[in-house]
C-alpha positions as CSV (number, residue, x, y, z in Angstrom):
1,X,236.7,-159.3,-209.3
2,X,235.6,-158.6,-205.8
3,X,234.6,-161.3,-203.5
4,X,232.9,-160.6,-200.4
5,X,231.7,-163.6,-198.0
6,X,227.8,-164.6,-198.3
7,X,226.7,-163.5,-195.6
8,X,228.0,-160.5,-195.8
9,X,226.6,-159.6,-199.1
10,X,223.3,-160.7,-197.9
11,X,223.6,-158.5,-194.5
12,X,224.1,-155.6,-197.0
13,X,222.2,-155.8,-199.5
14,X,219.5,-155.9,-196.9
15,X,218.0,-159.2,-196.4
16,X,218.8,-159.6,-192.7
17,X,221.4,-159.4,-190.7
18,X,225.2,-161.5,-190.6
19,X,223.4,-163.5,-187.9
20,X,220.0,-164.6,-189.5
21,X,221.7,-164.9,-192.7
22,X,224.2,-167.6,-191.4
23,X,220.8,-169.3,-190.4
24,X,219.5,-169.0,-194.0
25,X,222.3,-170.6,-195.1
26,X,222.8,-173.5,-193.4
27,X,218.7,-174.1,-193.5
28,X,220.0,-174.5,-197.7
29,X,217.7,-171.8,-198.6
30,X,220.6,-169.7,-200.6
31,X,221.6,-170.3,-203.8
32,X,224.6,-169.2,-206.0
33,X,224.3,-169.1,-209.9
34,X,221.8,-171.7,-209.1
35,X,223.6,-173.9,-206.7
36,X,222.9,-174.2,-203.1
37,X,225.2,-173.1,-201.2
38,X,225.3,-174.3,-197.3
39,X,229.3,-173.3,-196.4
40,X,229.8,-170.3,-194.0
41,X,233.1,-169.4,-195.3
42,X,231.7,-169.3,-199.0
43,X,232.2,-166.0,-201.4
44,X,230.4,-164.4,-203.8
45,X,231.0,-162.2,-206.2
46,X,228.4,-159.4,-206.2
47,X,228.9,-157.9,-209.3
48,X,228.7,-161.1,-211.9
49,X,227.2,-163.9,-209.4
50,X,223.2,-164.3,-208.9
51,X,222.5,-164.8,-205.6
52,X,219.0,-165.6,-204.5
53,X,217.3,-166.7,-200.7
54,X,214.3,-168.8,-201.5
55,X,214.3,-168.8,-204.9
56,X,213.8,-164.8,-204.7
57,X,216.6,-162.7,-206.5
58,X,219.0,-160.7,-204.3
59,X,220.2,-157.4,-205.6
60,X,223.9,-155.7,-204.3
61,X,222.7,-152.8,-202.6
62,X,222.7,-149.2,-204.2
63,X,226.0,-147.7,-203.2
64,X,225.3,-145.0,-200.6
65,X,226.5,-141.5,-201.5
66,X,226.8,-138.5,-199.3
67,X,227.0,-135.0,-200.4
68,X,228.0,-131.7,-198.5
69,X,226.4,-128.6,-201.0
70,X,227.3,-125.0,-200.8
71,X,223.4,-124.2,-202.1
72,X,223.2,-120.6,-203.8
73,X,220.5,-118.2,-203.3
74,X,217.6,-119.3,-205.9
75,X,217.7,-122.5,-206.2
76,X,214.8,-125.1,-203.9
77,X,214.9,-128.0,-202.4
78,X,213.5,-130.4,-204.3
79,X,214.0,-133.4,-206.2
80,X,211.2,-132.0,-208.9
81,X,209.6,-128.7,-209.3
82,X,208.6,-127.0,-213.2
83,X,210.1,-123.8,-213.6
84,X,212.4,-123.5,-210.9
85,X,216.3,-124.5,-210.2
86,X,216.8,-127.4,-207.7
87,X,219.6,-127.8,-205.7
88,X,219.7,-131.4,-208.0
89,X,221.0,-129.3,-210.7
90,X,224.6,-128.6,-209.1
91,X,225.5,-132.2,-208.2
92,X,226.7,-134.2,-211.1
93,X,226.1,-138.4,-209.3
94,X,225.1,-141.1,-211.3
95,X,222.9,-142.0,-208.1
96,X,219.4,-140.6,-207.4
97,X,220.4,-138.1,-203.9
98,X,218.2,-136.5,-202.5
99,X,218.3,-133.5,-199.8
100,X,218.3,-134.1,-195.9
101,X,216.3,-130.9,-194.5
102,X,215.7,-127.9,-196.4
103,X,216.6,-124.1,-196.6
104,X,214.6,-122.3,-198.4
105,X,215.0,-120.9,-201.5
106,X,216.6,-117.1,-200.6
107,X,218.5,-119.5,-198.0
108,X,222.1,-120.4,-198.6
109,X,224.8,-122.6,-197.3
110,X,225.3,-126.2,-195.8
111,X,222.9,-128.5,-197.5
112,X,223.4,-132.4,-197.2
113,X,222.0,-134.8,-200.4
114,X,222.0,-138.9,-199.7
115,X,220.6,-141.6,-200.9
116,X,220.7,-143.2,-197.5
117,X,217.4,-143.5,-195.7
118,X,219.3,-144.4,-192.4
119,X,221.0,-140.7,-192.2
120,X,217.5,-139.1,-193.4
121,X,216.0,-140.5,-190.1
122,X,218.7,-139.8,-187.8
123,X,219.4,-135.6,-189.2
124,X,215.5,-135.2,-189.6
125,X,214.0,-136.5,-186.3
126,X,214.0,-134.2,-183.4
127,X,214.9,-137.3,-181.1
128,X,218.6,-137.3,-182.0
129,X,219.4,-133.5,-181.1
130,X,222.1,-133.2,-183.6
131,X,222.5,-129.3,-184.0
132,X,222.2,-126.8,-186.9
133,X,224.2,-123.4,-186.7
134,X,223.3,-120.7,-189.3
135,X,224.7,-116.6,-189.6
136,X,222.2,-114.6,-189.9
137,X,221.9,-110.5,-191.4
138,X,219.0,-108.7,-190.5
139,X,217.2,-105.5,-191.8
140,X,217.5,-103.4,-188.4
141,X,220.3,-103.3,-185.4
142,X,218.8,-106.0,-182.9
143,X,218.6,-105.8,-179.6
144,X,220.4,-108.2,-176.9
145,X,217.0,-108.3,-175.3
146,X,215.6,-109.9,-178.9
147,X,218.6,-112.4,-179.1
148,X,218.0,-113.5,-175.8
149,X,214.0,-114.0,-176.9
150,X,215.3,-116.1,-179.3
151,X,217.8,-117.8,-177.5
152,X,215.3,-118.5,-174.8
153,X,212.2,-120.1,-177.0
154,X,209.5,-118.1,-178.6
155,X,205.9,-119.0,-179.6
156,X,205.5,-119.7,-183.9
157,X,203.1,-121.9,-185.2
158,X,201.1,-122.8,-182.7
159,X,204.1,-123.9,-180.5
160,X,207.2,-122.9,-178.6
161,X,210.3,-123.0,-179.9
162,X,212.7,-125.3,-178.1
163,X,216.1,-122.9,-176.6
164,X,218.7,-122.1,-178.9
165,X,222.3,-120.9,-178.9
166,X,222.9,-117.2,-179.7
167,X,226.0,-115.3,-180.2
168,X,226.2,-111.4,-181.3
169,X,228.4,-110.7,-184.2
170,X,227.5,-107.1,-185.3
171,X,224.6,-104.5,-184.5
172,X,222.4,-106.4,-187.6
173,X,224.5,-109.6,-187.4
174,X,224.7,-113.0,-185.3
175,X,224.6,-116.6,-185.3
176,X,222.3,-119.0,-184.2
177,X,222.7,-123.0,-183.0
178,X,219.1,-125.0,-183.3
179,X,218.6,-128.6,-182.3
180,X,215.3,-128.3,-184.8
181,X,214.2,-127.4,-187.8
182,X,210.3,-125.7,-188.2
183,X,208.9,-124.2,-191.4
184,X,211.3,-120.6,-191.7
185,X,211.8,-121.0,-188.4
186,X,214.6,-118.0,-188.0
187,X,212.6,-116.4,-190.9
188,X,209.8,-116.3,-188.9
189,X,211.2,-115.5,-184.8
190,X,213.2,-112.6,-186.6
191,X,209.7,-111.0,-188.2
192,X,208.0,-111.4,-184.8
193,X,210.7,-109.3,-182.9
194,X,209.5,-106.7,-186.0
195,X,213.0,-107.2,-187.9
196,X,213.1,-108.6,-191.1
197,X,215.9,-111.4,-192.5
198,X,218.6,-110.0,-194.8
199,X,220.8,-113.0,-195.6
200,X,220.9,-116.6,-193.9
201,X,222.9,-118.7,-194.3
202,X,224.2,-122.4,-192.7
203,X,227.2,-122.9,-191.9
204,X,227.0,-126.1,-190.0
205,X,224.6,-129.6,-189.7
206,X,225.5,-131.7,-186.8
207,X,230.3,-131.8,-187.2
208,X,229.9,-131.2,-190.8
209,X,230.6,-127.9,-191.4
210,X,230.5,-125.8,-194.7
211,X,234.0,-124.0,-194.1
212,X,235.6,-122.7,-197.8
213,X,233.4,-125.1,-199.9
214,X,232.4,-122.7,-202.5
215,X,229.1,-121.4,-203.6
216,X,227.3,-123.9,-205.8
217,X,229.8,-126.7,-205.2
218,X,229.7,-129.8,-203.3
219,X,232.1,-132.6,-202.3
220,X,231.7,-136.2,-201.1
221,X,231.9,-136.1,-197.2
222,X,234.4,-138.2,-195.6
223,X,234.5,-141.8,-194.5
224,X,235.3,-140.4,-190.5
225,X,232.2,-137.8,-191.2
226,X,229.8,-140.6,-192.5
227,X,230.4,-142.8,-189.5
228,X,230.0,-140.0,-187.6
229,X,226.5,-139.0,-188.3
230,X,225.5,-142.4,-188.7
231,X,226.9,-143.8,-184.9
């Protein structure tokens, strides 16, 4: 049996915060198995007790899970889709997860899965600036003066792209840092310096980094790396 103090359970299951929820007790508007309960120092346990806030039910929140994936070349990113392999299909959770961004399906490497909306929000949003790095093979040798278009900002759909990172690696080889993520964005700057994509793959989202997770595996990230992309 786990106890955990009221308004603490409240706080995280989502009703309000530590604060407002100290409020709610003392207004008598909490009860335990029934009871009212108007002592700041009481516990609950969330797994056996019913706790409700005027005379609604209160649930202990979903437990948050957060997944680095090695995704292979094949497989989509999607939670549903007849026919095709997901990127669901290689992470065995009792938890519904579902992926943070996208890579396409011939795309491979870092992929995050959560059931946190919170870290959605924060990895997805362009406001935050938290930084994608991919290596990427193309068809042809490629030119500095193409990596430097790229690294500069190039017009695709309509818009610019913002400047990017770019490091040479080999005559058809280099890597790229993006604080964004458009539709095949790399896909699509490659094909309009007339060079076509090869292999791409991600090798890093934000301080998580893929490393030697193998292909088609995942592992739970760390406490440190949760609190990390979440601060």
């Amino acid at each position: 049996m786990t106890l955990m103090r009221l308004q603490k359970f409240l706080s995280a299951a989502g009703v309000c915060s530590r604060r407002k929820a100290e409020d709610l007790i003392h207004a008598g508007r909490v009860r335990v198995n029934g009871q009212v309960v108007v002592a700041l120092g009481a516990k609950t346990d969330p797994q056996t007790d019913r706790v409700s806030v005027d005379g609604q039910a209160v649930r202990p929140a979903e437990r948050m899970i957060y997944i680095a994936l090695n995704k292979p070349r094949g497989y989509v990113c999607s939670c549903r889709h007849a026919g095709k392999k997901i990127v669901l299909d290689l992470v065995d959770v009792s938890e519904r997860v579902y992926p943070v961004g996208r890579l396409d399906k011939e795309s491979t490497g870092l992929l995050l899965l959560t059931n946190d909306g919170r870290l959605h929000l924060k990895l997805s949003h362009p406001s935050f600036d938290h930084e994608k790095e991919y290596e990427v093979v193309v068809e042809r040798p490629i030119s500095d003066g193409a990596l430097r278009r790229m690294a500069e900002g190039m017009p695709i759909l309509n818009t610019r792209t913002r400047p990017a990172v770019v490091h040479r690696i080999g005559e058809r080889h280099f890597r790229i840092v993006l604080k964004e993520g458009r539709n095949r964005q790399i896909r699509r700057m490659v094909s309009r310096l007339g060079n076509e994509v090869v292999e791409l793959r991600r090798i890093r989202v934000a301080h998580i980094r893929l490393d030697r997770l193998p292909e088609g595996k995942w592992r739970h990230l760390t406490d440190p790396e949760v609190r990390a992309l979440l601060s």
